[in-house]
C-alpha positions as CSV (number, residue, x, y, z in Angstrom):
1,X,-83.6,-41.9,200.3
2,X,-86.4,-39.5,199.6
3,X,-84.0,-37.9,197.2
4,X,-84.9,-40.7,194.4
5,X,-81.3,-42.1,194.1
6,X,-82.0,-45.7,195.0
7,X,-84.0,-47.2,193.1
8,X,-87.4,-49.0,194.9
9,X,-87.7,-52.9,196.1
10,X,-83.8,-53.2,196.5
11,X,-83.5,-55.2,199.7
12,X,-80.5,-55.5,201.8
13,X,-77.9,-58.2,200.6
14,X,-76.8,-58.9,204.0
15,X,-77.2,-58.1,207.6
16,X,-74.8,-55.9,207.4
17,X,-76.3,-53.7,204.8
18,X,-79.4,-54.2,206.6
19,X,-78.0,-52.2,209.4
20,X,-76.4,-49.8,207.3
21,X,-79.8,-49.0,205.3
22,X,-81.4,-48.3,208.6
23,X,-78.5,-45.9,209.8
24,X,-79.1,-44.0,206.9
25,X,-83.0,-44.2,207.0
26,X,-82.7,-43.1,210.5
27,X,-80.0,-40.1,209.5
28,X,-82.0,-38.7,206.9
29,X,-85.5,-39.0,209.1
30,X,-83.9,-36.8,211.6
31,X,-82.7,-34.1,209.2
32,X,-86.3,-33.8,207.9
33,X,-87.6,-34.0,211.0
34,X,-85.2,-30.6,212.2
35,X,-86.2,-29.0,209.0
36,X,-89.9,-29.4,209.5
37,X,-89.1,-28.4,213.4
38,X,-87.9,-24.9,212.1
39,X,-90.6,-24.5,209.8
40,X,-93.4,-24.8,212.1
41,X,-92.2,-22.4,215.2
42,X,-92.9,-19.5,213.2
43,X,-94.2,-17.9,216.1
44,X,-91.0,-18.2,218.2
45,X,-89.1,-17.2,214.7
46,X,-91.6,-14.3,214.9
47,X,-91.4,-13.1,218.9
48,X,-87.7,-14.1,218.9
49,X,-87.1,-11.0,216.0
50,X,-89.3,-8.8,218.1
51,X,-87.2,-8.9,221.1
52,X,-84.0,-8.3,218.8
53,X,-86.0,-5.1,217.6
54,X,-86.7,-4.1,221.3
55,X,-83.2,-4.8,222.7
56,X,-81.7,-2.8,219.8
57,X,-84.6,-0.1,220.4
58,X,-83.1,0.1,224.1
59,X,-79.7,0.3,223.2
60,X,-80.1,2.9,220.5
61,X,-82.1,5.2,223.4
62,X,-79.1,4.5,225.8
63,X,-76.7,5.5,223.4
64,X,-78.7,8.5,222.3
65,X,-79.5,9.8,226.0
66,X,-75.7,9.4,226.6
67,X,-74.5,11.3,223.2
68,X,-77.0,13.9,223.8
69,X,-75.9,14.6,227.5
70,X,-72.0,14.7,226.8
71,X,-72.9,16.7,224.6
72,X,-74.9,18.7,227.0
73,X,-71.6,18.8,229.4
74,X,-69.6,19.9,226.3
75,X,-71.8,22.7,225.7
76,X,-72.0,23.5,229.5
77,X,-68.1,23.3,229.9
78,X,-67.6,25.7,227.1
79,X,-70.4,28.3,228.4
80,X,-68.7,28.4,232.1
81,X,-65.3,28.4,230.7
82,X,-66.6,31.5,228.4
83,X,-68.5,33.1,231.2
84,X,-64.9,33.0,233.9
85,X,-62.8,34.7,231.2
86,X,-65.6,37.5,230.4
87,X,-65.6,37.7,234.4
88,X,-62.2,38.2,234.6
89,X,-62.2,40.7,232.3
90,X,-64.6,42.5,233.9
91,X,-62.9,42.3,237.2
92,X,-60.4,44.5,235.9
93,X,-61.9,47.2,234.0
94,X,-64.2,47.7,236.6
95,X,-67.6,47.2,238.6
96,X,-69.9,48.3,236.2
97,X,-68.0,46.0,233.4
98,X,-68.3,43.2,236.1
99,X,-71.9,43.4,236.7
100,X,-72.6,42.9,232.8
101,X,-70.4,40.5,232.4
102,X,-71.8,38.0,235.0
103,X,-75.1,38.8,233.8
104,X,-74.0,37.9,230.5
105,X,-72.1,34.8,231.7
106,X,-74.9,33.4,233.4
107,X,-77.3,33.8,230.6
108,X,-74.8,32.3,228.1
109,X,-74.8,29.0,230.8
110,X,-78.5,29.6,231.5
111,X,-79.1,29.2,227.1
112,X,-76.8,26.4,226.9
113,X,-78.2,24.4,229.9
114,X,-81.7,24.3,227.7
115,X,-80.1,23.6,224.5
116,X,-78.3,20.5,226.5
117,X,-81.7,19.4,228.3
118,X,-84.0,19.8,224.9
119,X,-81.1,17.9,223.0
120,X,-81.6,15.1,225.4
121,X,-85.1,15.4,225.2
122,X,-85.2,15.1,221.4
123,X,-82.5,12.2,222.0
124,X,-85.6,10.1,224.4
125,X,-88.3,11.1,222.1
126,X,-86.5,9.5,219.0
127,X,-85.7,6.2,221.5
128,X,-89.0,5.7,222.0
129,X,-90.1,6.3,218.6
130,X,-87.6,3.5,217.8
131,X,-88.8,1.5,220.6
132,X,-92.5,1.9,219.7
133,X,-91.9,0.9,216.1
134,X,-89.9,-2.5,217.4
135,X,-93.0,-3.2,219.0
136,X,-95.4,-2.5,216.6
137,X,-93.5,-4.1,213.9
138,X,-93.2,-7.2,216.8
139,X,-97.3,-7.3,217.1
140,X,-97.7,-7.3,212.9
141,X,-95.4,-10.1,212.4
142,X,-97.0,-12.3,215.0
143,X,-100.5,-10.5,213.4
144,X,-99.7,-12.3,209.9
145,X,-98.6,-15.5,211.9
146,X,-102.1,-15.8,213.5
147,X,-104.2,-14.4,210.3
148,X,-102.3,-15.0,207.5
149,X,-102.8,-19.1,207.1
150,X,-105.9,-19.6,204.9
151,X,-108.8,-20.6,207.1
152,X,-108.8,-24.5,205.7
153,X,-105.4,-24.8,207.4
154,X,-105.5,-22.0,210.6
155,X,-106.2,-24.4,213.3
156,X,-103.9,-26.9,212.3
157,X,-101.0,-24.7,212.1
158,X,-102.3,-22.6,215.1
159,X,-102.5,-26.3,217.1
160,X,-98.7,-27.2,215.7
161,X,-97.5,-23.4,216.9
162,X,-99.1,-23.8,220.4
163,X,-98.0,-27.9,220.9
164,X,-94.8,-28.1,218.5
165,X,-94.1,-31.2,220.8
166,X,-97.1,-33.3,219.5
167,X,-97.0,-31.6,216.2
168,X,-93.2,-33.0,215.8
169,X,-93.8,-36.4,217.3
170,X,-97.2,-37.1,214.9
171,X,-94.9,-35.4,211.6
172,X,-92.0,-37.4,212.8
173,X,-94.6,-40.9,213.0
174,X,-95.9,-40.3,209.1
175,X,-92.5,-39.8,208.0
176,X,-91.2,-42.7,209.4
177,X,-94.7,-44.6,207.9
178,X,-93.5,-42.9,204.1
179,X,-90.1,-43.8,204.7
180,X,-91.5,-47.7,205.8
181,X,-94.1,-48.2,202.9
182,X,-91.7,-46.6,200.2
183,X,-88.7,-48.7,201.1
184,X,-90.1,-52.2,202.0
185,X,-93.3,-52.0,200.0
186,X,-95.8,-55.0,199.6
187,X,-95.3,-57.8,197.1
């Protein structure tokens, strides 16, 4: 109807039609009534999107912590396995030999426990970098929701954010009046 294809004053040549007009009339008043629905909870568009950005901040710190201690164990796994065969070896040309060795075993496990903890420590840092920016990005969006209406209109879209219910029900009341006045209008 509100696409212009009828043309105005043509009344109902039966009962029948009657009923099927108002069908129609009523189909078409709820599509435009969902549409304008999803076009006034900009706010819950808005905080919706910012807990996407936080769950996916919170999954890309879990999967960083975990990469950044296997490969911690990885590292650590290779220094011991490197540290028993340079103790073995030292076990058979001797004590002196063996002393080194150790020594140079544990400091070879020793360097490789650091460069596993500061891997995982770079691996939280950049998680909660991610995690901060989800949330800052989360606070501007709902930001330009709450200052970037022009003033004329601020409350009234501020009012139809905070009540969507009323704000529906009053939108879905003028349509209906339009839809009313345009298709039985006054002779």
């Amino acid at each position: 109807m509100t696409d212009g294809t009828e043309p105005q004053g043509r009344g109902a040549k039966g009962p029948e039609e009657l009923r099927r007009q108002i069908e129609q009339t009523r189909s078409e008043l709820g599509e435009t009534v969902e549409e304008l629905a999803g076009k006034v909870d900009v706010k819950g568009r808005a905080m919706a999107r910012a807990a996407d950005l936080r769950d996916r901040a919170g999954a890309m710190t879990v999967q960083l912590r975990s990469t950044a201690a296997q490969a911690g164990h990885r590292v650590q796994e290779r220094a011991t396995e490197t540290g028993h065969k340079v103790q073995d070896r030292a076990a058979r040309t001797g004590h002196k030999v063996h002393d080194r060795a150790t020594e140079a075993g544990h400091k070879v496990h020793d360097t490789a426990m650091r460069a596993g903890h500061r891997a995982q420590e770079r691996a939280t840092g950049t998680g909660r970098t991610v995690h901060e920016k989800a949330a800052r990005a989360g606070h501007d969006l709902e930001h330009r929701v709450e200052h970037g209406v022009p003033q004329p209109a601020r409350p009234l879209v501020m009012a139809a954010v905070r009540h969507p219910g009323p704000a529906l029900a009053i939108g879905a009341a003028v349509a209906l009046a339009v839809v009313v006045a345009w298709r039985y209008p006054r002779r």
